[in-house]
N, C-alpha and C positions, 0 to 999 in steps of 0.2 A: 471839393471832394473830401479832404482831411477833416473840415467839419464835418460832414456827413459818418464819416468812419468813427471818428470822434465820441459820435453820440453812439453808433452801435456796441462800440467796445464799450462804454458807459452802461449802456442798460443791459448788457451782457453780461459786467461786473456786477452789476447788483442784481442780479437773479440767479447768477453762481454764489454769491453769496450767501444772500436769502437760504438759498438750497443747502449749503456746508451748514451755517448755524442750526437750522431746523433739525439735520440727522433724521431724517422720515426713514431710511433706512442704508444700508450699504451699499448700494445697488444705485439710489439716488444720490449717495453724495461723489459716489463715481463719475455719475452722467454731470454731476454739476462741475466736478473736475473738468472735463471736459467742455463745457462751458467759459469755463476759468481761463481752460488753454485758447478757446477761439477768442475773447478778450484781450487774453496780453500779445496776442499775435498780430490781432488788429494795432492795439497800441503800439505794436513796434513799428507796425506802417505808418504811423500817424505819425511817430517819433522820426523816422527817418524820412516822412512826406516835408515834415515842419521844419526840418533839421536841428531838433533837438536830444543832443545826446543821454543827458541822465533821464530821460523816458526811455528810449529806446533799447539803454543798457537794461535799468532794470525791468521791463519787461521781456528782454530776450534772458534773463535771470527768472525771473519768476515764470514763465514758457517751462523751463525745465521744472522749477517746484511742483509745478500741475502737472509736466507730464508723469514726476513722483508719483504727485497721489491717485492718478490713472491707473498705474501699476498696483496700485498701493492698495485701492477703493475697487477697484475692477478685474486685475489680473490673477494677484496672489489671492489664493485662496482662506476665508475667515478662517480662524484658529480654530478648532473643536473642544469643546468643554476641558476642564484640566483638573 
């Protein structure tokens, strides 16, 4: 099962990523945040399925960095010209 989870946090990270580098727009690099967040969450199950701790920390660490840029990419609203 940890395999299986394994692989989806895996391709979950690289299509959250794909998605932050490209910037197609603010809106999408929100939803890939979001993305970001269902990968290190999976990863923290994988980390604590395996019983591996420095996965697990840092991904329940970087859980909070995405849920940042959730906030960040989706909530607060874009600046207006200055």
């Amino acid at each position: 099962m940890s395999d299986v989870l394994g692989y989806v946090a895996m391709a979950t990270g690289i299509v959250a990523a794909v998605l932050v580098s490209a910037n197609l727009s603010r809106r999408i690099t929100g939803y890939a945040f979001v993305v970001f967040t269902l990968s290190s969450l999976v990863w923290v199950a994988v980390g604590f399925l395996k019983g591996q701790p420095p996965l697990l920390i840092q991904n329940i660490v970087l859980t909070g960095v995405n849920l940042f840029g959730i906030y960040r990419w989706l909530i607060v609203k874009a600046p207006t010209g200055s």
